[in-house]
Backbone bond lengths (Angstrom), bond angles and torsions (degrees), N, CA, C in turn:
res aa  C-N    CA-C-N  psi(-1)  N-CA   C-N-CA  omega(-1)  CA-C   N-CA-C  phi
1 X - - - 1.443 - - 1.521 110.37 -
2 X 1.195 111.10 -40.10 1.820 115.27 175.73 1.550 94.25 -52.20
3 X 1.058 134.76 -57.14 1.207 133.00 179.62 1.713 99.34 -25.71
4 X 0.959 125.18 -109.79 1.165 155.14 -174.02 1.540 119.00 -27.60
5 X 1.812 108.34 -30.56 1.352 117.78 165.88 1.527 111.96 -71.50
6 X 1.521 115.58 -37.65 1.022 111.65 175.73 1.923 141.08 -94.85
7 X 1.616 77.74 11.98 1.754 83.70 175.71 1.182 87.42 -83.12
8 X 1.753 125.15 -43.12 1.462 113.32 -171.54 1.665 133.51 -46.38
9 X 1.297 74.80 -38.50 1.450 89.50 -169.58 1.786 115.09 -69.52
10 X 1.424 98.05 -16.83 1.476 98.86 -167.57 1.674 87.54 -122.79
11 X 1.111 139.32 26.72 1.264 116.37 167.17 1.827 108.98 -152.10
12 X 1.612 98.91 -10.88 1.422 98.43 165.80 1.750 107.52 -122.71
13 X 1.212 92.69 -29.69 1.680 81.07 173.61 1.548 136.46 -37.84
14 X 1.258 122.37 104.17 1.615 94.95 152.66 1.245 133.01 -93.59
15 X 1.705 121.93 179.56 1.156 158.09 120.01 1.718 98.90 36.82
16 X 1.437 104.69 -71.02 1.614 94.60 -172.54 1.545 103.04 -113.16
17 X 1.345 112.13 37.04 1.263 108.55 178.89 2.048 111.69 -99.01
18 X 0.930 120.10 159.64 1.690 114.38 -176.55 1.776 86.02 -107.70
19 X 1.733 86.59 151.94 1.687 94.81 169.88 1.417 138.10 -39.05
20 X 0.885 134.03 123.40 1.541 148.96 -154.26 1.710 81.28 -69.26
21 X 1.158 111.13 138.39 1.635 135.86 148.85 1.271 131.65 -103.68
22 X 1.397 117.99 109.30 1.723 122.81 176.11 1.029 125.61 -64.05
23 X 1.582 133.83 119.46 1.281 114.31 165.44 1.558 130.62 -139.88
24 X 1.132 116.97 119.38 1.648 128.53 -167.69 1.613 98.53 -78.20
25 X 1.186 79.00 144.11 1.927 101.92 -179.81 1.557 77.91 -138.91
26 X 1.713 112.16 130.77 1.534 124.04 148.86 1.797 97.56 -139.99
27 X 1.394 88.46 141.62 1.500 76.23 175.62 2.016 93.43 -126.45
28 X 1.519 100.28 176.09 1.832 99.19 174.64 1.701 90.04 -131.22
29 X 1.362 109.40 -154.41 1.225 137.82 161.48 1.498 116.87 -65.08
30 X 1.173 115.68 -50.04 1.120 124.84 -157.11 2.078 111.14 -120.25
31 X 1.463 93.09 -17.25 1.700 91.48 -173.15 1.916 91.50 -140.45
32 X 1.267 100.95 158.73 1.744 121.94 173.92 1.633 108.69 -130.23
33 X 1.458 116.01 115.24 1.384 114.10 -172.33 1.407 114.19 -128.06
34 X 1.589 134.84 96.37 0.990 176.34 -165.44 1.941 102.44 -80.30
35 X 1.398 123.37 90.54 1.328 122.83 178.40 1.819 115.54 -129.91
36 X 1.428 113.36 131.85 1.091 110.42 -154.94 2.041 92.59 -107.74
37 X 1.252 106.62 135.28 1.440 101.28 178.16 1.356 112.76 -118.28
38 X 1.220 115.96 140.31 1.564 115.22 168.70 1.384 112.60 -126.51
39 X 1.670 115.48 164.11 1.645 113.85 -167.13 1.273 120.33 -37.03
40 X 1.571 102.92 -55.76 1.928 108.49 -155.50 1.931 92.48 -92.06
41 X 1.275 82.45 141.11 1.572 88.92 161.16 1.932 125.66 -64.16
42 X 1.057 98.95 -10.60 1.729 117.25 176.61 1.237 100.02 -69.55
43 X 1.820 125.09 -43.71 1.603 110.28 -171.24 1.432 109.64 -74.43
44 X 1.320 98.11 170.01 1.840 123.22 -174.64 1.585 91.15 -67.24
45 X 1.084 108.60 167.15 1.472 116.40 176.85 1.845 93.96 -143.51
46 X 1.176 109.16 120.60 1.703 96.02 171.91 1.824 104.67 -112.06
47 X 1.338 95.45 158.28 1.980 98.68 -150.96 1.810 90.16 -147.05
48 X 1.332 110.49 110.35 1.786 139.43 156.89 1.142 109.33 43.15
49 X 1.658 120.53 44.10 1.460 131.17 -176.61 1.261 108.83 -145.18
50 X 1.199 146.67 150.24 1.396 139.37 162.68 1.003 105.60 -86.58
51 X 0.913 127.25 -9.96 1.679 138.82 -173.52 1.816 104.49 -70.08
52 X 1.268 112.55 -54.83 1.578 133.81 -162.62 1.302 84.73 -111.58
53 X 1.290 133.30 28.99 1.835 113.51 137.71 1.137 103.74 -74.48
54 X 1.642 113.42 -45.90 1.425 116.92 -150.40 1.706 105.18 -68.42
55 X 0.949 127.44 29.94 1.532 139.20 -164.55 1.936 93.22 -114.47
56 X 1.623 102.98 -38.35 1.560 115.51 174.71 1.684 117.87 -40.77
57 X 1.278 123.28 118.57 1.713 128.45 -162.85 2.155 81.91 -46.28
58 X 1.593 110.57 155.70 1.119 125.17 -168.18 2.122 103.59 -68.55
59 X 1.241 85.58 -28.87 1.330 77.06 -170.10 1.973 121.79 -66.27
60 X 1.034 99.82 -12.21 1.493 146.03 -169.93 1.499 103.58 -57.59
61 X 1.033 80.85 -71.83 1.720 113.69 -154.20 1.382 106.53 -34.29
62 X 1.554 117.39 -57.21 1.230 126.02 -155.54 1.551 102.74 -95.63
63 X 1.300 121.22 23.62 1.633 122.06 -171.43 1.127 111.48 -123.74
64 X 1.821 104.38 -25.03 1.383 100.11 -173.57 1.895 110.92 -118.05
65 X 1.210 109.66 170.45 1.284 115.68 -167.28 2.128 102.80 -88.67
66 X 1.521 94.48 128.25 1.527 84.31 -164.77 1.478 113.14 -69.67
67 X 1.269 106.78 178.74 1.471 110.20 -165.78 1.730 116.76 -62.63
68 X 1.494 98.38 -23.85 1.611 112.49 159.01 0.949 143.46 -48.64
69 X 1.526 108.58 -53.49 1.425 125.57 154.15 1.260 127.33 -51.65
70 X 1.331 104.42 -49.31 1.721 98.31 171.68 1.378 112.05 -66.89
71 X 1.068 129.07 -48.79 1.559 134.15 162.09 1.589 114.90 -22.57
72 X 1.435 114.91 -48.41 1.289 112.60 170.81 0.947 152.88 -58.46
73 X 2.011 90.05 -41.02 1.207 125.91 157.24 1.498 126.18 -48.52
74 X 1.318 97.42 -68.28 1.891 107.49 171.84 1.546 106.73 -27.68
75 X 1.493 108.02 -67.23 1.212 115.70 161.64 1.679 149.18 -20.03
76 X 1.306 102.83 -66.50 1.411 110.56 148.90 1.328 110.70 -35.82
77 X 1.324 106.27 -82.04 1.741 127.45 -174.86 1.376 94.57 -14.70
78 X 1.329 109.04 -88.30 1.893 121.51 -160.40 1.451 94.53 -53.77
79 X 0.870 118.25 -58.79 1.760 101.46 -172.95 1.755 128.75 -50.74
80 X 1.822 92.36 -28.44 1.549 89.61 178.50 1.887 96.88 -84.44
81 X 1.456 130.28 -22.88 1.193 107.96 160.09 1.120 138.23 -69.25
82 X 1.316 105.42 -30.77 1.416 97.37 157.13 1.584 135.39 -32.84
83 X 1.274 91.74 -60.05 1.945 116.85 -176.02 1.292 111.99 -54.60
84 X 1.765 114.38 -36.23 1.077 113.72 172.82 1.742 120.88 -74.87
85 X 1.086 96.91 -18.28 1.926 106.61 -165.91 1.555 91.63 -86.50
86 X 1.278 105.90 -26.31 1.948 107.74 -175.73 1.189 106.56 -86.09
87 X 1.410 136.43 -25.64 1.615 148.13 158.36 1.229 118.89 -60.32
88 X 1.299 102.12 -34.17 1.975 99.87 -178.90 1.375 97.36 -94.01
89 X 1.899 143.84 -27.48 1.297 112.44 172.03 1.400 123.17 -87.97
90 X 1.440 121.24 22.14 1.336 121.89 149.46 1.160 124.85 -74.10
């Protein structure tokens, strides 16, 4: 994922733009895993806890949606596809 945060950052980023933030959504059957990436390998990375956002540099924190939320989200998501994929094989 550093990969990918940092082509952005250096090849689409601009000028008044703030550092690009990575973020993985995988979900399973049984687990939803929510991981936040940033350029340098030095930053915190917080991963499918609200707990280990707060690990996120301070400036962070309050901009981005916690790892919960997205968790929920994902959630929603697959379930309303689901509903739909179970609607169309009727």
């Amino acid at each position: 994922m550093n990969f990918y945060v940092s082509a952005v950052n250096k090849l689409l980023r601009d000028q008044v733009d703030q550092p690009t933030i990575g973020i993985i959504l995988c979900r399973s059957k049984k687990k939803t895993v929510v991981e936040f990436a940033l350029e340098t390998v030095q930053n915190p990375i917080g991963v499918s806890t609200y707990r280990l956002r707060e690990e996120l540099p301070a400036a962070l924190q309050g901009n981005l949606p916690s790892a919960e939320q997205l968790g929920q989200e994902l959630e929603a998501a697959a379930a309303q596809l689901e509903t739909q994929v179970m609607d169309k094989n009727q």
